[in-house]
ROGUVEX-831260 format. One record per atom (N, C-alpha, C, CB): residue number from 1; atom name; x, y, z. Coordinates in Angstrom, 2 decimals, decimal comma. Last residue first. Glycine has a CB too. Layout:
N
pos:NUM; site:CA; xx:X; yy:Y; zz:Z $
...
# end
This chain:
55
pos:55; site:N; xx:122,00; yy:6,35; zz:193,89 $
pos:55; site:CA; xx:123,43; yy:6,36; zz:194,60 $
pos:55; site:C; xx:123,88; yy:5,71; zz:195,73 $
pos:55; site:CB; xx:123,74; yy:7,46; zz:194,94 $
pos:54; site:N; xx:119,87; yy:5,57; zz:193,41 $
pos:54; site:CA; xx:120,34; yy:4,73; zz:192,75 $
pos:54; site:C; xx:121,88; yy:4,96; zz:193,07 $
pos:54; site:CB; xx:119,84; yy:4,81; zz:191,39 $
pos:53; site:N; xx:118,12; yy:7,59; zz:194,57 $
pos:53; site:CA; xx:118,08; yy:6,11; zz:195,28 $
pos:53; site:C; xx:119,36; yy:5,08; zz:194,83 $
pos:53; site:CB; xx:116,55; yy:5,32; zz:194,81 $
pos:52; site:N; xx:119,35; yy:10,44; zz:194,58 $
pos:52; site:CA; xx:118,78; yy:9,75; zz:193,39 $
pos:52; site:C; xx:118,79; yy:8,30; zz:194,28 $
pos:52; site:CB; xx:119,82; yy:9,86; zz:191,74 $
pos:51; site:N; xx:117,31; yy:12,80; zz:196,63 $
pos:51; site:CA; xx:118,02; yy:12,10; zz:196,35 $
pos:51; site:C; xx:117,99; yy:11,09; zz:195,13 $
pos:51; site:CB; xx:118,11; yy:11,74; zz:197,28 $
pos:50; site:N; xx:116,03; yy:16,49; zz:196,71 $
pos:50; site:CA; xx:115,40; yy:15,23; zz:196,34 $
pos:50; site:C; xx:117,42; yy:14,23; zz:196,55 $
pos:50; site:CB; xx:114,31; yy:15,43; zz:194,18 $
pos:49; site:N; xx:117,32; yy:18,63; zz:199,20 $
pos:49; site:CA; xx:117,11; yy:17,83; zz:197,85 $
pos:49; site:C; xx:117,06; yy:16,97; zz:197,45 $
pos:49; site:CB; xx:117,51; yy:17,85; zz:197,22 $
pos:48; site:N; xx:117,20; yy:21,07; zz:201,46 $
pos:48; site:CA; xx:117,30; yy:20,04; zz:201,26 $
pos:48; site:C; xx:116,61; yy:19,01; zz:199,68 $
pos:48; site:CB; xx:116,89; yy:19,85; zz:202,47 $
pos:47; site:N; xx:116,26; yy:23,38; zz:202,17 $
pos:47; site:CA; xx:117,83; yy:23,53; zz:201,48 $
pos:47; site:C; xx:118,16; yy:21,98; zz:200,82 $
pos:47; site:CB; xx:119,22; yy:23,98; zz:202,89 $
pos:46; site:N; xx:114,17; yy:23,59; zz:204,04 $
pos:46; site:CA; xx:114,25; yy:24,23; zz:202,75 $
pos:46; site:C; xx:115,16; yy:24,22; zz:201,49 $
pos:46; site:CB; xx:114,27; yy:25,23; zz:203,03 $
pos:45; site:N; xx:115,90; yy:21,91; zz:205,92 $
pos:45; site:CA; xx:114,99; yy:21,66; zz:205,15 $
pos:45; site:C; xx:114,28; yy:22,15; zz:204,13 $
pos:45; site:CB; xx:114,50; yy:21,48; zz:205,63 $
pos:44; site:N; xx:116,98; yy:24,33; zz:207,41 $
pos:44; site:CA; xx:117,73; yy:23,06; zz:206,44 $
pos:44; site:C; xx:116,72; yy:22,10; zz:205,45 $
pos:44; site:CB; xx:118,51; yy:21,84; zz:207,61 $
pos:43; site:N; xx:114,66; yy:25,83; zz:208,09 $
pos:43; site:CA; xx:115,50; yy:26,69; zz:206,89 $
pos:43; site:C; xx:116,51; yy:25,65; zz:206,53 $
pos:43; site:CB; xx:116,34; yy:28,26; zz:207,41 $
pos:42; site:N; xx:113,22; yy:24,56; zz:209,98 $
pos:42; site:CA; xx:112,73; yy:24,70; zz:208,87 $
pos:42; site:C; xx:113,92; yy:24,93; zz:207,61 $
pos:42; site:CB; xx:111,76; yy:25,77; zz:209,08 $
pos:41; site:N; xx:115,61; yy:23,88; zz:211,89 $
pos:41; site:CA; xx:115,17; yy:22,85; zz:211,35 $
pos:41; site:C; xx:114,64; yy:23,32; zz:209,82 $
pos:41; site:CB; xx:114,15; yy:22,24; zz:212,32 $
pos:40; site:N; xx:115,53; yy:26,48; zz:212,34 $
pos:40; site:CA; xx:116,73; yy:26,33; zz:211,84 $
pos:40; site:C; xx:116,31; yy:24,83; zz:211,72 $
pos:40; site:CB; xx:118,08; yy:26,84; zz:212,69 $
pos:39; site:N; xx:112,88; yy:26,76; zz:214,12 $
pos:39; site:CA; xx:113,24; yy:27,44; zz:212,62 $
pos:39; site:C; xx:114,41; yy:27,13; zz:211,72 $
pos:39; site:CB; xx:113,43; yy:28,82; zz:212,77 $
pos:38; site:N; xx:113,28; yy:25,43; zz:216,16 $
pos:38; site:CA; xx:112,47; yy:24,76; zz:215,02 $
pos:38; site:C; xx:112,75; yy:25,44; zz:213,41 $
pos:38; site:CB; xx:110,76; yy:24,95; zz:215,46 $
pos:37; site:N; xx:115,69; yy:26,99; zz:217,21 $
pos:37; site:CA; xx:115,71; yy:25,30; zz:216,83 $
pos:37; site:C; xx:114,98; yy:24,99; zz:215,60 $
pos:37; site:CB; xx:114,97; yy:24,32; zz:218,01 $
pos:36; site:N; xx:114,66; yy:28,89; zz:218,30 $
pos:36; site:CA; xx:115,31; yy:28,56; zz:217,19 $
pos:36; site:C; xx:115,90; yy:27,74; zz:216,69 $
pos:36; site:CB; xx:115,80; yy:29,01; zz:217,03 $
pos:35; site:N; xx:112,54; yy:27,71; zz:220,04 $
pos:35; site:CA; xx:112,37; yy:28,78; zz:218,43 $
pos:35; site:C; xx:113,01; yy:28,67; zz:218,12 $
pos:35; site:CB; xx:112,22; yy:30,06; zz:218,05 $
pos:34; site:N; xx:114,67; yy:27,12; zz:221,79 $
pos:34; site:CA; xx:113,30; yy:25,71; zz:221,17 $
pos:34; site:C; xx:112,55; yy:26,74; zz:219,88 $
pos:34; site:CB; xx:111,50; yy:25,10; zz:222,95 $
pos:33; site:N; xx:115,45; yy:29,48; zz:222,95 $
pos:33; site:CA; xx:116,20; yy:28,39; zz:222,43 $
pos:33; site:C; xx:115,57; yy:27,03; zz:221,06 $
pos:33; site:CB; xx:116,50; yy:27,72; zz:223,87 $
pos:32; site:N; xx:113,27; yy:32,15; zz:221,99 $
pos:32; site:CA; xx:113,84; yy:30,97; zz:222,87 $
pos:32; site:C; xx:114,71; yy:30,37; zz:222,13 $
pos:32; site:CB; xx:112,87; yy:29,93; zz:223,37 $
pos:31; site:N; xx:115,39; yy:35,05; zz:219,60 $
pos:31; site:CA; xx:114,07; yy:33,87; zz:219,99 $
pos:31; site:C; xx:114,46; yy:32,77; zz:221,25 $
pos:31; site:CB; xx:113,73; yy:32,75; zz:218,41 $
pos:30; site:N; xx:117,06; yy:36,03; zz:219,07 $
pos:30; site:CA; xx:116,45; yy:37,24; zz:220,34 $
pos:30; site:C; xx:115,48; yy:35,94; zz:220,76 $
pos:30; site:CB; xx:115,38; yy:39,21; zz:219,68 $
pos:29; site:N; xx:118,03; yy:35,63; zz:216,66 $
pos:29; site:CA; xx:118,50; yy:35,01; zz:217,76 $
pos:29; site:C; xx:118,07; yy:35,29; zz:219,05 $
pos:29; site:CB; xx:119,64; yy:35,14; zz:217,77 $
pos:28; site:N; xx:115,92; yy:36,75; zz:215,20 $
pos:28; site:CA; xx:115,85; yy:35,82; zz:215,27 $
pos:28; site:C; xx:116,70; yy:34,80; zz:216,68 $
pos:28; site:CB; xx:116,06; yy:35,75; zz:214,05 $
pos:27; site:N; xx:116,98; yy:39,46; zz:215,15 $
pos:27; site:CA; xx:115,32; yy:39,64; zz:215,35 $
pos:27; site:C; xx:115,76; yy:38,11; zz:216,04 $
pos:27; site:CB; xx:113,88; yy:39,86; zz:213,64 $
pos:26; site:N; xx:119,51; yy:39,18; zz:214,12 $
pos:26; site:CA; xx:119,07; yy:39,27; zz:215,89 $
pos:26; site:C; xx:118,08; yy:39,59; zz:216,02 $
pos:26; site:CB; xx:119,69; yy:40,14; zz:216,85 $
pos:25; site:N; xx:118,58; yy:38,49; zz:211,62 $
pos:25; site:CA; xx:119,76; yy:37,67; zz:212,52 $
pos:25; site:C; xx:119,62; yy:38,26; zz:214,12 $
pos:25; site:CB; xx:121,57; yy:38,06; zz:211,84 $
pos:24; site:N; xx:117,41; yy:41,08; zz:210,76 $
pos:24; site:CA; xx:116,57; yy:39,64; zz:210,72 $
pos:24; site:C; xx:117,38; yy:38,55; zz:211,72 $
pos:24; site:CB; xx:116,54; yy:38,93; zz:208,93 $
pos:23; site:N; xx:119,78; yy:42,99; zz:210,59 $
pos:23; site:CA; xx:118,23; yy:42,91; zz:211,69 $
pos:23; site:C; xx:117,61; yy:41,46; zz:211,65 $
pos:23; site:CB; xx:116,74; yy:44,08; zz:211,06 $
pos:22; site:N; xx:121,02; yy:41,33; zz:208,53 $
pos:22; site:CA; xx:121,42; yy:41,44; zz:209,91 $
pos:22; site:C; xx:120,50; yy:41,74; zz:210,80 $
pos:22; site:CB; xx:122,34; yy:42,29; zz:210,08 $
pos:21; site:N; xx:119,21; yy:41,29; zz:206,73 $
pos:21; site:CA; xx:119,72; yy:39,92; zz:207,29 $
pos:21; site:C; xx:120,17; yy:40,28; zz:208,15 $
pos:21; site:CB; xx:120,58; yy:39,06; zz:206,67 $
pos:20; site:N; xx:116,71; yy:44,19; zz:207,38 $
pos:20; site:CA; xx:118,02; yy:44,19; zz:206,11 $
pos:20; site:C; xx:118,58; yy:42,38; zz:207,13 $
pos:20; site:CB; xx:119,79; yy:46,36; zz:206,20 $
pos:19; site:N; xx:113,34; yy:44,03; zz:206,70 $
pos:19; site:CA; xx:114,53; yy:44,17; zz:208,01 $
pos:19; site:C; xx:115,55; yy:43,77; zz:206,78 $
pos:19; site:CB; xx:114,44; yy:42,82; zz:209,77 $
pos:18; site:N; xx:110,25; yy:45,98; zz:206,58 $
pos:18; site:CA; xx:111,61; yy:44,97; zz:205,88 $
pos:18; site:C; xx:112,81; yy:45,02; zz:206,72 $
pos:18; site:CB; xx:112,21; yy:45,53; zz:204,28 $
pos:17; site:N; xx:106,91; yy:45,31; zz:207,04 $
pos:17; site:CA; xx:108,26; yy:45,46; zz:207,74 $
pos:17; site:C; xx:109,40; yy:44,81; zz:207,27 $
pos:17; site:CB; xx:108,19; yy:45,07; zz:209,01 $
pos:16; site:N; xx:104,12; yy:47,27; zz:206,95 $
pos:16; site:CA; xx:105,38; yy:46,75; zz:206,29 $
pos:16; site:C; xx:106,43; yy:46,88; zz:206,99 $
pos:16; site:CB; xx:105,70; yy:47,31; zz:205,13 $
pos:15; site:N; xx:100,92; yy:47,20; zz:207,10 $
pos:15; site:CA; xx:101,68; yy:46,65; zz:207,97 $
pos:15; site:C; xx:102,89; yy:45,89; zz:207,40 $
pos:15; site:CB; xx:100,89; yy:45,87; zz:208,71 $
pos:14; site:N; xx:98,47; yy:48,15; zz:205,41 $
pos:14; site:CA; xx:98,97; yy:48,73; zz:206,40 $
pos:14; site:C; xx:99,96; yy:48,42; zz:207,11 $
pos:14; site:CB; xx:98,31; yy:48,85; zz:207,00 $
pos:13; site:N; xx:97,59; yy:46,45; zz:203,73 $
pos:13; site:CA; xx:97,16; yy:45,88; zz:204,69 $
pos:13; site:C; xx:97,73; yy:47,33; zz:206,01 $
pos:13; site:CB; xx:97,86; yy:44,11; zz:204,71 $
pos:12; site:N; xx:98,76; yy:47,59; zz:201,71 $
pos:12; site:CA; xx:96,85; yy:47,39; zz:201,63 $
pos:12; site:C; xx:96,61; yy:47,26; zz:202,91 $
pos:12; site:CB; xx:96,05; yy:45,92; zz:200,77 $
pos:11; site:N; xx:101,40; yy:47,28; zz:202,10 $
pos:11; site:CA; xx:100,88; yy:48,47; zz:201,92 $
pos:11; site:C; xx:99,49; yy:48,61; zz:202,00 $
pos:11; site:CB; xx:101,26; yy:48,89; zz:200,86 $
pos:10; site:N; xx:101,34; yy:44,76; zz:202,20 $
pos:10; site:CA; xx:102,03; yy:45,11; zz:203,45 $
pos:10; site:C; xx:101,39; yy:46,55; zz:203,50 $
pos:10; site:CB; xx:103,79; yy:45,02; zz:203,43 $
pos:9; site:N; xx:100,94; yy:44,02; zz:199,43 $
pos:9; site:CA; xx:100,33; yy:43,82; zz:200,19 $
pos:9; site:C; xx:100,52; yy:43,98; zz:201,80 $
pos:9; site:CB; xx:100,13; yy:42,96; zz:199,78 $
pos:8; site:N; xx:103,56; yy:45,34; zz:198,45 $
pos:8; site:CA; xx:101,88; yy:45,62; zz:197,83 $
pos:8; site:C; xx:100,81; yy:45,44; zz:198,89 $
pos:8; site:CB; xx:101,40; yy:44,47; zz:196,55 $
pos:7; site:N; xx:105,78; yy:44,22; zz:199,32 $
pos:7; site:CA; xx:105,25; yy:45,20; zz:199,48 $
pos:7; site:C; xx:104,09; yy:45,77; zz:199,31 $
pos:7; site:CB; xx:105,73; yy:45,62; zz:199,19 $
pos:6; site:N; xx:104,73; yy:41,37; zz:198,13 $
pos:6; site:CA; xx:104,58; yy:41,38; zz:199,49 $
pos:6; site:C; xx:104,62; yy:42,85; zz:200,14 $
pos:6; site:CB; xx:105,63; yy:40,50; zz:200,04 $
pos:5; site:N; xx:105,32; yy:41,61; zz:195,40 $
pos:5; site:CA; xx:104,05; yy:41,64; zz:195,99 $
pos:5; site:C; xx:103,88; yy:41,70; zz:197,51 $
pos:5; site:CB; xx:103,41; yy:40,56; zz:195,55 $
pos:4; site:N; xx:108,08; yy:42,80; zz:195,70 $
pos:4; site:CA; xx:107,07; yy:43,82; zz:195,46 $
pos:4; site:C; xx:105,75; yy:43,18; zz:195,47 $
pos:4; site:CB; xx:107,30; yy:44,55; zz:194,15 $
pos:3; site:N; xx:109,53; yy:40,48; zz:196,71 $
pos:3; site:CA; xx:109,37; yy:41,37; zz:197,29 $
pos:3; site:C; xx:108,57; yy:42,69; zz:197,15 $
pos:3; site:CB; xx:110,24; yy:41,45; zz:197,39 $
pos:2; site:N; xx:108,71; yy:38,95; zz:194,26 $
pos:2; site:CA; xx:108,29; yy:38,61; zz:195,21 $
pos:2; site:C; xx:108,23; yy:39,34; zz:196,15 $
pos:2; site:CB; xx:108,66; yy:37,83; zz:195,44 $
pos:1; site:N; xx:107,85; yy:40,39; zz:190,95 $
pos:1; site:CA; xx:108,80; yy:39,89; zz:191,93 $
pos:1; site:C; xx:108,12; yy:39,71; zz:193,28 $
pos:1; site:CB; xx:110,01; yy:40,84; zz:192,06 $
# end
């Protein structure tokens, strides 16, 4: 799983940090304005799906 390689390697590296969505939600809103912009660009675009042309 994904969260146990990244623990794995948080652990080698010395440097683990899991935040539960709500820490992550005001880690994130704590950002400039123009941070969170770009990021909330990234995360619709993660969401986003091929189209069929033919619609």
């Amino acid at each position: 799983m994904l969260w146990e390689a990244t623990l794995k390697a948080g652990l080698e590296t010395g440097c683990v940090v899991i935040l539960s969505i709500e820490q992550l939600t005001q880690e994130v809103l704590s950002l400039p304005s123009a941070a969170r912009a770009l990021l909330a660009e990234k995360l619709v675009e993660s969401l986003e799906f091929e189209t069929d042309p033919a619609i």
